[in-house]
Backbone as a ProteinNet text record, in pm:
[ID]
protein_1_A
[PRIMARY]
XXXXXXXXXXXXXXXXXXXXXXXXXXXXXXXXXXXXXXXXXXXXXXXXXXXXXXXXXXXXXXXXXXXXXXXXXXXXXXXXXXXXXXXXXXXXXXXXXXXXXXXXXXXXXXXXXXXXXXXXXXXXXXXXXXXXXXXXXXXXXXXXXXXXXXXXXXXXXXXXXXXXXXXXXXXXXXXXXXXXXXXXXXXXXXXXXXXXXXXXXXXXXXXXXXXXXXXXXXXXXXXXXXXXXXXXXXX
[TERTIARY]
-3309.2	-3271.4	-3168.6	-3208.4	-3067.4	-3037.5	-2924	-2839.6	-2812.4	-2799.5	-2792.1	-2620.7	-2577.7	-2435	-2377.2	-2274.9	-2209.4	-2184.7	-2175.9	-2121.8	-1996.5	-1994.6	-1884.4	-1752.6	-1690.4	-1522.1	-1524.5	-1480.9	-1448.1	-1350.7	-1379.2	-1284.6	-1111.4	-1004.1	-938.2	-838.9	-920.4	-838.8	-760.7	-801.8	-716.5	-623	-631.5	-483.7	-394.6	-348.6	-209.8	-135.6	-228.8	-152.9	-186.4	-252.3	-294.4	-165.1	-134.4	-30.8	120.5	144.6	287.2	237.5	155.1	169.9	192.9	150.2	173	331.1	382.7	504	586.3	548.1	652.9	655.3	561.9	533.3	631.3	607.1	699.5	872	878.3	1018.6	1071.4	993.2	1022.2	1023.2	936.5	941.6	1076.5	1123.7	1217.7	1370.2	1338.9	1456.7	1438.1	1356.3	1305.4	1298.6	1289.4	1285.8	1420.7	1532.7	1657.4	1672.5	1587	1594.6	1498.3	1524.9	1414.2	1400	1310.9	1277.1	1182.5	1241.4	1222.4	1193.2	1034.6	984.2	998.5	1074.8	1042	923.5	838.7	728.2	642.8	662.4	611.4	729	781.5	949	920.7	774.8	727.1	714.6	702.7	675.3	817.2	851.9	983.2	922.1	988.2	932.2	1029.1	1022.7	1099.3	1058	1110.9	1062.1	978.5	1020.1	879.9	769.2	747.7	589.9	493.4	591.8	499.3	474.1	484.2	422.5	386	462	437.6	268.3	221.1	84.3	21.2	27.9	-71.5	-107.2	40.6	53.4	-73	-72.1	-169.3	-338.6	-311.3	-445	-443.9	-378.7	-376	-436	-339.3	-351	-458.6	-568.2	-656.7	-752.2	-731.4	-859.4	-838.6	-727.7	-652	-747.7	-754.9	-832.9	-1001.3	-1014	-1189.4	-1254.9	-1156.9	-1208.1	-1175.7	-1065.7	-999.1	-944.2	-988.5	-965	-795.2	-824.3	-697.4	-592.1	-602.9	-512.8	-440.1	-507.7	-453.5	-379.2	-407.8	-346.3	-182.4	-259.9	-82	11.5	12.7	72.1	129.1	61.7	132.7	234.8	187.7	245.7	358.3	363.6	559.1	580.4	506.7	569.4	690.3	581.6	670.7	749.9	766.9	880.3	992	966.1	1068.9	1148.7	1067.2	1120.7	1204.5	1153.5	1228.7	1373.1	1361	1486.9	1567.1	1529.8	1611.2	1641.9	1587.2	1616.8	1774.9	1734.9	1850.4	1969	1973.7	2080.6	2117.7	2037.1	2108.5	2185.2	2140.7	2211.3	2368	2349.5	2478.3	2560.3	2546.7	2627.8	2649.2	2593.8	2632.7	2698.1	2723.1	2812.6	2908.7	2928	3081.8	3121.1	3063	3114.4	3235.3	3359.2	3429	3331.1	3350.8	3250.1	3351.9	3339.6	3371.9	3452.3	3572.4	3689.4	3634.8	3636.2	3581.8	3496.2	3355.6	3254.5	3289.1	3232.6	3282.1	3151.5	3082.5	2945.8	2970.3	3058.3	3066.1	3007.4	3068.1	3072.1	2916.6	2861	2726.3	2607.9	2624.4	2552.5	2573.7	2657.7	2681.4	2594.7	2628.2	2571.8	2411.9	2353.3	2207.8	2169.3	2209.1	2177.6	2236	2351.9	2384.4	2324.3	2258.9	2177.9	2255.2	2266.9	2330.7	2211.6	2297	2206.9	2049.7	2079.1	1982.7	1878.1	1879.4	1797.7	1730.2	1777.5	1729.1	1629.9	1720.4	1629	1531.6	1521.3	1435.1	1326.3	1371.3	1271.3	1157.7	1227.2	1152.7	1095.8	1100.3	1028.6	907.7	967.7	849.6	714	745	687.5	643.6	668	622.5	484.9	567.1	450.6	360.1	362	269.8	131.9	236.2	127	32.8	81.6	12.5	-75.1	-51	-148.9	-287.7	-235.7	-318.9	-415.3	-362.6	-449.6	-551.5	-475.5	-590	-670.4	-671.5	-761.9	-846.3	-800.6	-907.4	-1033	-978.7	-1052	-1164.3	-1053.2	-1166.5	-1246.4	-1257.1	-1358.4	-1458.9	-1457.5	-1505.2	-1621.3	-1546.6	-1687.8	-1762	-1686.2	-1740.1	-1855	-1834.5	-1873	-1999.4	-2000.6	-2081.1	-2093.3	-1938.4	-1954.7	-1940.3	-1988.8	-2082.3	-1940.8	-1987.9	-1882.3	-1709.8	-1735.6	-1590.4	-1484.5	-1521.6	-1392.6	-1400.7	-1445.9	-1434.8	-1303.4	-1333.3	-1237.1	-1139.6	-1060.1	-995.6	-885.1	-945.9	-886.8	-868.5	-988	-903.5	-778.7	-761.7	-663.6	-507.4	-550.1	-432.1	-392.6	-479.3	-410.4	-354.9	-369.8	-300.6	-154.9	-203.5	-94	21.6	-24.3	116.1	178.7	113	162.2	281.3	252.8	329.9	466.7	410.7	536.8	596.9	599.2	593.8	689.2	669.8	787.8	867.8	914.8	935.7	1073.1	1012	1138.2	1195.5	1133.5	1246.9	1329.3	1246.6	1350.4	1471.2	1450.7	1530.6	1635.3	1618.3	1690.1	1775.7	1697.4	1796.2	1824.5	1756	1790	1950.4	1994	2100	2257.8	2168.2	2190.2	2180	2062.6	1997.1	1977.3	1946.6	1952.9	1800.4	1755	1664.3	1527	1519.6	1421.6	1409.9	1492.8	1467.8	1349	1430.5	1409.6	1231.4	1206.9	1066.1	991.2	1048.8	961.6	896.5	1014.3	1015.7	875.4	905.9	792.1	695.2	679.3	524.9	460.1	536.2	481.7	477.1	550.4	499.9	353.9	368.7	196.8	105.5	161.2	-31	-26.4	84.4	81.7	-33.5	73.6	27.5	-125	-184.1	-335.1	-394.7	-328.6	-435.2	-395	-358.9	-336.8	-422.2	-469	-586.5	-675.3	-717.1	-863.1	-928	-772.7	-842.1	-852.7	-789.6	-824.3	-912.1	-1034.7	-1142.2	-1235	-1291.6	-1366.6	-1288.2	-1205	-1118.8	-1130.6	-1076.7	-1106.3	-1239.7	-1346.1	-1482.6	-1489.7	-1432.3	-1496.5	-1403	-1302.9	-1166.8	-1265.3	-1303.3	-1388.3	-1452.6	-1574.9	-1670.9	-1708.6	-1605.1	-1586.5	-1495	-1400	-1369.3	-1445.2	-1546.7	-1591.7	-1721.9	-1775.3	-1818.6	-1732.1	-1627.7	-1587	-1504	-1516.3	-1419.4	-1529.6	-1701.7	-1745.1	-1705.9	-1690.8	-1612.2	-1613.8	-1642.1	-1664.3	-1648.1	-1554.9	-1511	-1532	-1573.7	-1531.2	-1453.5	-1357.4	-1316.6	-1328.5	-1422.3	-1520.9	-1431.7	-1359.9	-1307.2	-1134	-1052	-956.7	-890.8	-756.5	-620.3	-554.3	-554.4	-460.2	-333.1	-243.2	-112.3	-58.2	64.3	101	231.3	219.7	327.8	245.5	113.4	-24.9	9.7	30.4	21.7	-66.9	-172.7	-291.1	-430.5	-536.5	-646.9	-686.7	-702.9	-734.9	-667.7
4148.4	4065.5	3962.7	3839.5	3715.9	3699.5	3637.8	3558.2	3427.1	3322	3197.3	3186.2	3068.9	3087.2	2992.6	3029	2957	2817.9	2736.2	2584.3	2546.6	2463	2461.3	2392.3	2420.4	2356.4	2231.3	2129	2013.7	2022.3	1912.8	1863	1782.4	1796.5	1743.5	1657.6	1595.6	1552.6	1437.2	1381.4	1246.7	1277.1	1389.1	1361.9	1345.6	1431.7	1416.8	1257.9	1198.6	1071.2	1007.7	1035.6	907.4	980.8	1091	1170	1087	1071.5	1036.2	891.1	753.3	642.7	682.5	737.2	700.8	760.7	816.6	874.1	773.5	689.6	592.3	501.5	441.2	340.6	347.4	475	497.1	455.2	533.4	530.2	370.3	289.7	186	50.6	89	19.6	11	142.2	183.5	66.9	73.8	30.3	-104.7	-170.1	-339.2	-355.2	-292.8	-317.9	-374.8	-309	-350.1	-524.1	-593.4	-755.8	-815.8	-874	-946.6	-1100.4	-1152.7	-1259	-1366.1	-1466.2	-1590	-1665	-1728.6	-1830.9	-1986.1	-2044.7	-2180.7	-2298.3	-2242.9	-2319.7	-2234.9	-2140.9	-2038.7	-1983.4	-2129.2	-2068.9	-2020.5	-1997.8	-1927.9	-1765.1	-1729.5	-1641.1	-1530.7	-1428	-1307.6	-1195.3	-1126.9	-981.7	-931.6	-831.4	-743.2	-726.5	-684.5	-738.2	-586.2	-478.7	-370.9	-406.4	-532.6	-565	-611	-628.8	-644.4	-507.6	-424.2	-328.7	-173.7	-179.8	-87.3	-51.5	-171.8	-150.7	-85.2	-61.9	0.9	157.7	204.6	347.1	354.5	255	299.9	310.5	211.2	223.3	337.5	374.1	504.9	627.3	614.5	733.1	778.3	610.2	621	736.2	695.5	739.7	792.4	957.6	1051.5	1133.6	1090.2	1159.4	1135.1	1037.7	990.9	1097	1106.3	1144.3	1327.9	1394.9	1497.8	1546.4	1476.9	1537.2	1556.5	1592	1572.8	1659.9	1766.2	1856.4	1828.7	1832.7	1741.6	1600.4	1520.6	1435.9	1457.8	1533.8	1594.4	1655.5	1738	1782.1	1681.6	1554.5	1462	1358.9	1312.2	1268.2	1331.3	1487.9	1550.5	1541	1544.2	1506.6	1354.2	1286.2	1151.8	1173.6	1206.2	1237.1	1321.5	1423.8	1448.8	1390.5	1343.4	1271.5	1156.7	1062.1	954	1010.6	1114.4	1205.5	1211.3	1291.8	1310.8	1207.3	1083	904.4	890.8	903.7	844.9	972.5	1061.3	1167.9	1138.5	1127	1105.6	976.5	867	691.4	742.5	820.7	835.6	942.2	1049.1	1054.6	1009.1	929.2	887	755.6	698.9	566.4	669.1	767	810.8	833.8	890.4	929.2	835.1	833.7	747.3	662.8	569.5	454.3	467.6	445.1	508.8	338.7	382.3	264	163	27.8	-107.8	-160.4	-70.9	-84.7	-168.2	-313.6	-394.4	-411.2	-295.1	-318.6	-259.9	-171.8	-77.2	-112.6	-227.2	-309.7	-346.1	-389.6	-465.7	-299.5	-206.2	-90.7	-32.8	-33.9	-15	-74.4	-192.7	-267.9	-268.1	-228.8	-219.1	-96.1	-23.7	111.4	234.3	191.1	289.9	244.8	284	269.5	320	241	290.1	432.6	521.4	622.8	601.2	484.9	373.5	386.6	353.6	286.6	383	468.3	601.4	662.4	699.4	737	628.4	559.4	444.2	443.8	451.1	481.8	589	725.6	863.2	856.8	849.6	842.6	757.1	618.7	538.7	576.5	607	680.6	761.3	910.4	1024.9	968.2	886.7	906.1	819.3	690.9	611.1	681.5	728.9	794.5	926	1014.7	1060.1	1031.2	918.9	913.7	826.9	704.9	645	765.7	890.2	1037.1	1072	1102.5	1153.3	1050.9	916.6	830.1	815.3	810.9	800.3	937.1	1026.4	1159	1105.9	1139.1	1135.5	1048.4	899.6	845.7	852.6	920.8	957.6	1042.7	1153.7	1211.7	1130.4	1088.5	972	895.3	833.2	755.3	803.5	952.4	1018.1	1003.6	940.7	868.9	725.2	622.7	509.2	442	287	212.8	237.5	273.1	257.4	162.1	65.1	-43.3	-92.7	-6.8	-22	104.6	246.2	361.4	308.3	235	170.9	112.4	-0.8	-119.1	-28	41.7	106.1	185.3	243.6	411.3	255.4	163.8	67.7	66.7	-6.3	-71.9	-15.5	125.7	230.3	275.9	293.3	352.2	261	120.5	39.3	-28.4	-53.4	-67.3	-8.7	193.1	251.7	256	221	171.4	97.5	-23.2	-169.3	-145.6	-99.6	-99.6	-10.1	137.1	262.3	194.1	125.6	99.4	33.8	-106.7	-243.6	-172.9	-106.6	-97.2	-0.7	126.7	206.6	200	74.3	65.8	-62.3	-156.7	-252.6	-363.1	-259.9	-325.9	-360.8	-385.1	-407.9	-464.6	-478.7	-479.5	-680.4	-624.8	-815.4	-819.7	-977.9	-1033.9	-1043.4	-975.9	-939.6	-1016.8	-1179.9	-1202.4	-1237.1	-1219.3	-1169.5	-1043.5	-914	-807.9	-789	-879.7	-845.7	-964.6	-1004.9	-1132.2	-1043.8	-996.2	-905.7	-778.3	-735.3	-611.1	-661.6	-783.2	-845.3	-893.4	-962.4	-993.5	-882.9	-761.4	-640	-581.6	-598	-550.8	-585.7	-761.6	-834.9	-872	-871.6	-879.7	-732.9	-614.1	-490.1	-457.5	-500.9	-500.8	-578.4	-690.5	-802.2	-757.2	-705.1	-609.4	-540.2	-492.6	-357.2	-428.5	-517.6	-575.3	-646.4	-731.8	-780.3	-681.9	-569.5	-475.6	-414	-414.9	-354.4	-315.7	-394.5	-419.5	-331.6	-346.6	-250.4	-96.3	-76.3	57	112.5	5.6	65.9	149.7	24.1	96.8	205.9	207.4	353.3	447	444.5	551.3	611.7	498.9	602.2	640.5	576	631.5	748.1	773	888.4	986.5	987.8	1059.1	1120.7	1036.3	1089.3	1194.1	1144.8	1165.5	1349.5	1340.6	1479.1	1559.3	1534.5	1569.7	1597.2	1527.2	1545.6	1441.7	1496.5	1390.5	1464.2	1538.4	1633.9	1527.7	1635.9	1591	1710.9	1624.7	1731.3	1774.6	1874.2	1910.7	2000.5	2137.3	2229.5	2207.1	2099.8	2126.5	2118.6	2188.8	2180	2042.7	1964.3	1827.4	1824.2	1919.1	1964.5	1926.5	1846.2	1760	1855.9	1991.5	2072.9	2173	2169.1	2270.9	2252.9	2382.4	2323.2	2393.4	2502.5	2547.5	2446.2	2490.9	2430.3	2369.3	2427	2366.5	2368.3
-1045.9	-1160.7	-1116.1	-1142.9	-1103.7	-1222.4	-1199.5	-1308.7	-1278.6	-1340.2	-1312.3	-1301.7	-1207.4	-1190.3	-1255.9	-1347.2	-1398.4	-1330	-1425.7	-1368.9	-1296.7	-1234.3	-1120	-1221.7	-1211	-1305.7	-1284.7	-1365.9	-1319.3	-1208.4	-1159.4	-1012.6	-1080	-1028.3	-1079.4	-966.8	-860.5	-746.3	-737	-823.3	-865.9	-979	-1045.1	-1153.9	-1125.1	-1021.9	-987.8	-962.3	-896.9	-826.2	-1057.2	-1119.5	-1226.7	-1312.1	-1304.9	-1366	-1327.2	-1182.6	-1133.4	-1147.9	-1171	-1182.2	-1347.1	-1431	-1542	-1605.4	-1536	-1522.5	-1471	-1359.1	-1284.6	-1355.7	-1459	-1538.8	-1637.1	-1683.6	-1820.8	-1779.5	-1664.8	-1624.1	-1623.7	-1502	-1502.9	-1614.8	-1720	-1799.5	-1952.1	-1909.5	-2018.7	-1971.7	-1859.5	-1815.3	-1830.1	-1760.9	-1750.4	-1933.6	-2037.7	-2150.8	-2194.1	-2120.3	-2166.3	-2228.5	-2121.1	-2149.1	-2231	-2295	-2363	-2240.9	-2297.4	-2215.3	-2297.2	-2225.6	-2282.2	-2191.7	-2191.4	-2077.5	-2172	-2088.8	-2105.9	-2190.2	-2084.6	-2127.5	-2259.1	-2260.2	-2427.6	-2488.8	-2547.6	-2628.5	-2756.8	-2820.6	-2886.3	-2874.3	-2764.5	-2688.6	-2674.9	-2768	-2738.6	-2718.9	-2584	-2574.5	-2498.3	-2465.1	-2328	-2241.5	-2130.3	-2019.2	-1981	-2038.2	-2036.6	-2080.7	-2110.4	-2187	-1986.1	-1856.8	-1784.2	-1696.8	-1748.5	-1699.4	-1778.1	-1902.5	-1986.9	-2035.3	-2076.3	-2129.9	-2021.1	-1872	-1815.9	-1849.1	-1895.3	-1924	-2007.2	-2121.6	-2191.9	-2147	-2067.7	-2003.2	-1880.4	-1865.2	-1792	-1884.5	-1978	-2124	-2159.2	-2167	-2192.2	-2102.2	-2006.3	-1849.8	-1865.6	-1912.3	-1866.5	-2018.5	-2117.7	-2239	-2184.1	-2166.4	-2133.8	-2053.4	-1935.6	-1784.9	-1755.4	-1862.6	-1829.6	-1974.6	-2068	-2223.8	-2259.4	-2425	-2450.2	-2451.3	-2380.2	-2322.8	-2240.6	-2147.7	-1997.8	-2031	-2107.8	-2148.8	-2198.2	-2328.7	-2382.6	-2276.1	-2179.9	-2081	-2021	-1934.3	-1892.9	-2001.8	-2135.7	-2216.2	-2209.9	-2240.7	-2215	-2100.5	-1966.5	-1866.3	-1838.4	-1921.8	-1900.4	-2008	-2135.4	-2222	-2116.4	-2101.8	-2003.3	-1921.9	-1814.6	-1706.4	-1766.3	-1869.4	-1929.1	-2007.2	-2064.3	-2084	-1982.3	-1856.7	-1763.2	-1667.8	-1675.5	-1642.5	-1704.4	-1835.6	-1912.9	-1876	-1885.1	-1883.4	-1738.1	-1647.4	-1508.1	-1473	-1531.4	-1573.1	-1635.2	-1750.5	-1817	-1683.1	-1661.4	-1533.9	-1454.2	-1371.8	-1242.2	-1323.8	-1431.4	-1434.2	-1485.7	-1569.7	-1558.2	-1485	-1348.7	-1228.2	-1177.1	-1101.6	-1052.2	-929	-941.8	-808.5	-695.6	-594.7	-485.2	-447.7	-328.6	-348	-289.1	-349.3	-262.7	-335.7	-412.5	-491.8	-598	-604.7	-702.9	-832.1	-862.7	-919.4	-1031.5	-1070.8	-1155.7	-1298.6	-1368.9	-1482.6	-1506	-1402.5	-1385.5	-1378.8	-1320.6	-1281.4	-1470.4	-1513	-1604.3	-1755.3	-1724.1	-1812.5	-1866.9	-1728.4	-1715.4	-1750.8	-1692.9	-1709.2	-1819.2	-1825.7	-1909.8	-2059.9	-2112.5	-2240.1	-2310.9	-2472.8	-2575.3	-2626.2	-2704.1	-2751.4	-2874.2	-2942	-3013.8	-2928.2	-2803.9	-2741.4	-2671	-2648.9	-2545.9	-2703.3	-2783.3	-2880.8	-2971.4	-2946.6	-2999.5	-2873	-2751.3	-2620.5	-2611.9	-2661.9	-2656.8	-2761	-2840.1	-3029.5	-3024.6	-2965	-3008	-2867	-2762.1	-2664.8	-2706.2	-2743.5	-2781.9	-2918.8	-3075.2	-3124.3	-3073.5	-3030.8	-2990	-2881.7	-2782	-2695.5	-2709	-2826	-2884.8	-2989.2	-3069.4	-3149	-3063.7	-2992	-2922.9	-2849.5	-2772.9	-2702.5	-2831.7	-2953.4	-3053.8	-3111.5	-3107.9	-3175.1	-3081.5	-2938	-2852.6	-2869.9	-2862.2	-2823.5	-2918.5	-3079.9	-3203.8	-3218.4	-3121.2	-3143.8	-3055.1	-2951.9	-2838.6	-2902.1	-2988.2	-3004.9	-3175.9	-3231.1	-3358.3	-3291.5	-3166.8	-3118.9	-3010	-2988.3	-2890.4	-2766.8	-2695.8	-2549.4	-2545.7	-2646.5	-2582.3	-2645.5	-2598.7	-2663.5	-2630.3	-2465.4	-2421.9	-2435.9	-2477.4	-2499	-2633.7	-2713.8	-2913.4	-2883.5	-2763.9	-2805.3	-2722.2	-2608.8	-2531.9	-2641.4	-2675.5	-2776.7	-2913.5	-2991.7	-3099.8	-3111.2	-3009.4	-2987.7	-2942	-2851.2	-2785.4	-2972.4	-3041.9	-3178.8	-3237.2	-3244.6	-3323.5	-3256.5	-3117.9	-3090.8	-3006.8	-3001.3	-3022.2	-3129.3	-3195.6	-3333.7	-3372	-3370	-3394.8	-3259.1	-3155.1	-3098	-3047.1	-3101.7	-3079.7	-3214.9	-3326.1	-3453.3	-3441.2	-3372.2	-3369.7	-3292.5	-3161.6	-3020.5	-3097.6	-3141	-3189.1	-3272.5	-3378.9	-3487.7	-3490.1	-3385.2	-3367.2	-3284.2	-3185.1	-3035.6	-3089.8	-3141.7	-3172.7	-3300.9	-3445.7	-3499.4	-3554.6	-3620.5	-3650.9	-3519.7	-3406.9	-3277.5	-3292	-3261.5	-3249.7	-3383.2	-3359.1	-3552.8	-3575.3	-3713.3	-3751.3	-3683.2	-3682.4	-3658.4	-3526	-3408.5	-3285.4	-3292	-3349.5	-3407.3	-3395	-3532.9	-3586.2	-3461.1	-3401	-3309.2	-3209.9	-3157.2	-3025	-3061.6	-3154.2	-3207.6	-3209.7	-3288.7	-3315	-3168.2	-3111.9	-2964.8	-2891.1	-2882.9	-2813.9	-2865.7	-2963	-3026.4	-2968.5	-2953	-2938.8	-2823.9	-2710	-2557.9	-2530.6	-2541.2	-2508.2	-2562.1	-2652.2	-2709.5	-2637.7	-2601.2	-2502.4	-2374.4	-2334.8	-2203.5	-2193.3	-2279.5	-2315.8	-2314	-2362	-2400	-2222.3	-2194.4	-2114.3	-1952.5	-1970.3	-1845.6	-1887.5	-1958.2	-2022.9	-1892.6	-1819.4	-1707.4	-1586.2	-1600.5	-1501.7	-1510.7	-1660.3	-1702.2	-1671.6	-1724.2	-1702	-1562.8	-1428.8	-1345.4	-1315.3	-1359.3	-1292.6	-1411.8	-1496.3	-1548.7	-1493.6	-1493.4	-1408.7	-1276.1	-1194.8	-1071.4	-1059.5	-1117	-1148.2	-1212.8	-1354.8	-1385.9	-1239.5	-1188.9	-1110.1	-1014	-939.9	-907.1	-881.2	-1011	-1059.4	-1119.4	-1157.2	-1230.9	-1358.8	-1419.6	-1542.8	-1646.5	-1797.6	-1915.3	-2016.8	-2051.9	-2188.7	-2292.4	-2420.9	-2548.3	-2624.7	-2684.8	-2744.2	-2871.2	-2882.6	-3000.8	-3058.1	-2985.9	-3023.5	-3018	-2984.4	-2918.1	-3052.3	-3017.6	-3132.4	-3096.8	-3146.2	-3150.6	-3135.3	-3202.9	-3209.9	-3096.4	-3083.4	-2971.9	-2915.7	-3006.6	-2961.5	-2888.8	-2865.7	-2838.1	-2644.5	-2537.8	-2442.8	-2355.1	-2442.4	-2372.2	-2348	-2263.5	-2279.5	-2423.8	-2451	-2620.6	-2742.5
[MASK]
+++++++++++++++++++++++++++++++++++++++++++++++++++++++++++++++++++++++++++++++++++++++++++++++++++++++++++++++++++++++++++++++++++++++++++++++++++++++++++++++++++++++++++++++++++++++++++++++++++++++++++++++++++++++++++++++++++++++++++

């Protein structure tokens, strides 16, 4: 009598490295956010300066639900909540620390880095819900959608889930900080930079998809999973 052998597990050889870029992203962008920026020639144009590299996370976020479902996703999402926690807690020690004699940077190391508490918590909040809801709109349209139509679930899950943090950061980190319509400028142009970030790396995504999905054997839906962003089993 045989038995047929169970199916081989998905492969998971690339998470790790799509795990620590979307982790280094987060990090680096929290910080480069500190500035807003203003180009010359688009004096229409207010954002922070996390708008040139932040949106990839999301397109990371994305691959990371598509390619490896939304478990695996949520796990790295607190990964980078974490790590961006322990960014900021390590900034605030080492500038109380005394600077060592001669070091004329103190003021300036300071300035940059040490984040008001606004901003750290205006950082993690609008991070945490954004990148979770953008993980569950993706999933749920994934299976709404039965697979097809990767860049309707790309661009929908981006709209949702910067929205919610494109208003979450501004308003928590600096309103009453900067004057209101800096404020709402800065948010609104984080929205529709970071969405057209998404749209137009569409073609990109495609192929980090499905060369990965090959890759890893792997194309979950998540039919059965618990959503719960506090959930940190398989499903």
């Amino acid at each position: 009598m045989t038995t047929e052998s169970p199916a081989p597990p998905p492969r998971q050889r690339w998470l790790p490295t799509i795990a620590a870029i979307f982790c280094g992203v987060l990090v680096v962008s929290n910080i480069a956010a500190i500035k807003p920026l203003h180009l010359p020639k688009l004096p229409w144009l207010l954002m922070d300066g996390g708008n040139l590299l932040f949106p990839i996370s999301y397109i990371f976020g994305d691959i990371l639900v598509e390619v490896y479902g939304y478990a695996q996703a949520r796990r790295i999402i607190w990964l980078g909540f974490i790590l961006n926690l322990f960014a900021a807690v390590t900034f605030v020690a080492v500038t109380h620390l005394p600077p060592a004699p001669g070091w004329a940077h103190q003021d300036a190391f300071a300035a940059i880095l040490l984040q008001t508490p606004r901003v750290v918590l205006g950082s993690l909040v609008a991070f945490w819900a954004g990148s979770f809801l953008n993980a569950y709109v993706m999933a749920k349209m994934k299976i709404l959608t039965q697979g097809r139509h990767l860049w309707l679930r790309t661009i929908g899950s981006t709209l949702a889930g910067q929205a919610i943090d494109s208003a979450l950061f501004t308003g928590l980190a600096f309103a009453g900080v900067w004057p209101l319509r800096l404020v709402l400028l800065i948010s609104f142009w984080n929205f529709v930079l970071k969405t057209a970030y998404e749209a137009l790396a569409t073609p990109l995504t495609y192929l980090v998809v499905r060369r990965l999905k090959h890759a890893e054997a792997s194309d979950p839906f998540d039919t059965r999973t618990n959503f719960s962003p506090f959930r940190l089993s398989d499903s």
